[in-house]
Structure formats: structure tokens, C-alpha cells
N, C-alpha and C positions, 0 to 999 in steps of 0.2 A: 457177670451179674445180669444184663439184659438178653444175654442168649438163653435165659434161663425163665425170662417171662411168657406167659400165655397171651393169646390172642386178648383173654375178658383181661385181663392186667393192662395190655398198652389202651384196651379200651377206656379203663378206668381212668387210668393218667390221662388220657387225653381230657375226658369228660372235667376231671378235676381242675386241668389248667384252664380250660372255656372257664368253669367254676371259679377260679382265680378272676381271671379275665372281665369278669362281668362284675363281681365284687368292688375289684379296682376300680375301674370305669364307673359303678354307681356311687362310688363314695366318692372321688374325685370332681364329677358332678354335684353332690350332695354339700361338698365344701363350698365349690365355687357359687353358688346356688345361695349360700349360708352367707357368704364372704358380700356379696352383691347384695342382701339385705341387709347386712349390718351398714354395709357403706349407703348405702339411700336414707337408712333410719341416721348416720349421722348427719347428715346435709340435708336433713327435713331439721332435724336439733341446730343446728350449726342456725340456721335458715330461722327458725322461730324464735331462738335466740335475737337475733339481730333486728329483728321486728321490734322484740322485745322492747331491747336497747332503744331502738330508734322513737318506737311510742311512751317510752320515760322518756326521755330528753324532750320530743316534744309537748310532754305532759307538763314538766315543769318548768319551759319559756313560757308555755300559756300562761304560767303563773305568776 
């Protein structure tokens, strides 16, 4: 089957896998990138929460 390719065929293939290659790699970035916000956006929430918490409790001893 491959003795039967042309030179612009393995060109293609090749170009395609780079094309693969680069695809994976930006989405993989893309996720971890995604993943790394999400987690800061929780621990900014987790974090204001507890603020939160902390100024009712002191709101209502002042009381």
C-alpha cells in the first residue's frame, strides 16, 4: 500500500501529522490554561467566602 504512494502523498501525511501535532498541543494548553482559572476563581470564592463568614460572626458579637 505505501510502495504505491507519491512523493505529494507522504508530503501530505507528513504536513497532516505536524497538523495533528499542533492541534493536540493547543488544546492541551487550552485545557490546562481553562483548568488554572477555574482553580484561582475557586480560591478567590473559597477565600471571600470566609471573609464573609468571619465579618457575620464579628458583626453579630458586636451585637
Amino acid at each position: 500500500m505505501f510502495s504505491e504512494w507519491s512523493f505529494g502523498d507522504w508530503i501530505i501525511l507528513i504536513i497532516d501529522i505536524l497538523a495533528l501535532y499542533i492541534i493536540v498541543r493547543f488544546l492541551a494548553w487550552k485545557v490546562k490554561h481553562k483548568l488554572e482559572e477555574v482553580e484561582q476563581r475557586q480560591k478567590f470564592e473559597t477565600r471571600r467566602r470566609k471573609l464573609n463568614r468571619t465579618n457575620l460572626l464579628q458583626a453579630s458579637e458586636d451585637e
